[in-house]
N, C-alpha and C positions, 0 to 999 in steps of 0.2 A: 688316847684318841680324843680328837679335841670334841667339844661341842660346838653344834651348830645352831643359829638362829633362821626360822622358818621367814622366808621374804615372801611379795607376790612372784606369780608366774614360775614358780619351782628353782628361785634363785636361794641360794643359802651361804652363806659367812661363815664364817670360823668366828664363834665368840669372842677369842681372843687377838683379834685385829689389833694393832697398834693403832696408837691415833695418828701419827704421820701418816701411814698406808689409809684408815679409813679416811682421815681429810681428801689422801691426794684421789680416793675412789669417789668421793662426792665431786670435785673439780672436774673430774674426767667425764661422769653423768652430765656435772653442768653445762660442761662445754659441749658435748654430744648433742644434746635436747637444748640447749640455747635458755636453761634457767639462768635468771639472774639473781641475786640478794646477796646482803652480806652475811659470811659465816661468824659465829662472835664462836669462839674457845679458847681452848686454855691459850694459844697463840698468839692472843689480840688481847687477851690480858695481861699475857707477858710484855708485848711491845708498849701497853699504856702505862707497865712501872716500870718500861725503859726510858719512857719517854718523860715518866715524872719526876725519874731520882735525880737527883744530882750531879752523881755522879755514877752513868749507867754499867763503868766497869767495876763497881764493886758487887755487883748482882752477880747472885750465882746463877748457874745454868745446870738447870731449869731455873730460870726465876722463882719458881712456884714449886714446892714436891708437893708430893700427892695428897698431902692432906691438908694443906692452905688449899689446893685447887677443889678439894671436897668440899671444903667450906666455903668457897666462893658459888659452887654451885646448888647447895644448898642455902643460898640465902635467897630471899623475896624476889631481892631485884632483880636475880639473873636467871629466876624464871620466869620472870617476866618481860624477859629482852623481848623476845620473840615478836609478844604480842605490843607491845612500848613501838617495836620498829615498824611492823605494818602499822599500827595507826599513824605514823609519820608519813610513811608511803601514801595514805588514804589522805590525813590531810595535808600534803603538797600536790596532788593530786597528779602525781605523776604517772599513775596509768594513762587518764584522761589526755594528759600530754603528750604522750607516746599515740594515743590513739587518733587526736586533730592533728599531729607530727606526721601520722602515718598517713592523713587522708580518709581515715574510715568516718572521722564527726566533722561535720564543720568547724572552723576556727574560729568560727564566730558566734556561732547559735547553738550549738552541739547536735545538731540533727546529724544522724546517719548518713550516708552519703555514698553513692557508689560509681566508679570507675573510675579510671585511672586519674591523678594528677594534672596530664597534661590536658585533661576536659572539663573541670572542675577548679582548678587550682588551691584544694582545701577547702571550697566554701559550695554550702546547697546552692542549690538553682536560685531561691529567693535573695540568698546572700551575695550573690553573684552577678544574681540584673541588678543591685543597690552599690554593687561596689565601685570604686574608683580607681582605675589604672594607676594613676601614681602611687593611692595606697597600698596598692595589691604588690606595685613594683620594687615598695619599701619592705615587704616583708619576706621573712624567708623562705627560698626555693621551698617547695613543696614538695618535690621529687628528688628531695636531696635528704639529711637526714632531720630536715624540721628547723633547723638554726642558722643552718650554712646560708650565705647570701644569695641571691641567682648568678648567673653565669654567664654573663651576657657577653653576645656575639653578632656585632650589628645591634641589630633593633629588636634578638629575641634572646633568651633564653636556652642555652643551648641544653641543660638538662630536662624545665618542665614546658620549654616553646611557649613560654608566655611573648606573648608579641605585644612591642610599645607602642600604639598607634596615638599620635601628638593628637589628631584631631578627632578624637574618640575616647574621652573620660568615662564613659562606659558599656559594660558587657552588656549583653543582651543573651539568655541563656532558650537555646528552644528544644525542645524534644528531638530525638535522631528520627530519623524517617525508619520506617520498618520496613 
């Protein structure tokens, strides 16, 4: 009878999981719940002394048996991936990015910021009476995934309707009526 490991919510494993099955169950969580990061295992270690040997068909398969791969996980470094690659994440500051990308901070001053795209275009209200139409039209859609160019159709933006007005370098941002 196998053993089980106790999870939250009365989910339970068979201890003896393979690691192909337990990788492909973390992948399929991923993509379910929309996490993203990199997995580092024994996989990604194999691929990086495929990718340093020489010659990668003289490696046996598994590149690694079980006890190089013991030892690679008991050394310093490789428990300390973890924590090595979030501070990478923190300083490139790629939440941040994703969060002025998504519209929730402004792109310019980090203030908070609410509603959609197409009323705001990425930037608070203060940022927004100071901005300039050609600047705003160089940067990217904001209702697109943060990178993409806008989409211009005529004189607007067919995804975040930013509108080019030639005789109008700038916004003027007022309160919606109630």
């Amino acid at each position: 009878m196998p053993l089980f490991i106790g999870l939250p919510h009365g989910v339970s494993l068979p201890r003896n999981l393979a690691e192909p099955d337990a990788r492909h169950l973390v992948s399929v969580l991923a993509r379910t719940y929309q996490w993203t990061g990199p997995l580092f295992g024994r996989a990604e270690v194999e691929a990086y002394l495929r990718a340093q040997a020489d010659d990668p068909g003289s490696l046996h398969d598994p590149a690694l048996n079980t006890e190089e791969w013991r030892r690679v996980q008991n050394t310093a470094a490789w428990k300390n991936l973890a924590a090595t690659a979030r501070r990478a994440v923190i300083t490139a500051d790629v939440i941040g990015q994703a969060l002025r990308q998504a519209g929730l901070y402004c792109a310019q001053c980090d203030s908070p910021i609410a509603g959609p795209s197409t009323a705001n275009w990425g930037l608070c209200p203060t940022c927004l009476n100071a901005a300039d139409i050609r600047d705003l039209q160089t940067r990217p859609c904001p209702a697109g995934d943060g990178v993409s160019p806008h989409r211009w159709n005529s004189a607007t933006c067919t995804e975040c309707t930013m509108p080019a007005p030639a005789a109008r370098p700038r916004f003027t941002a007022v309160a919606t009526a109630a």
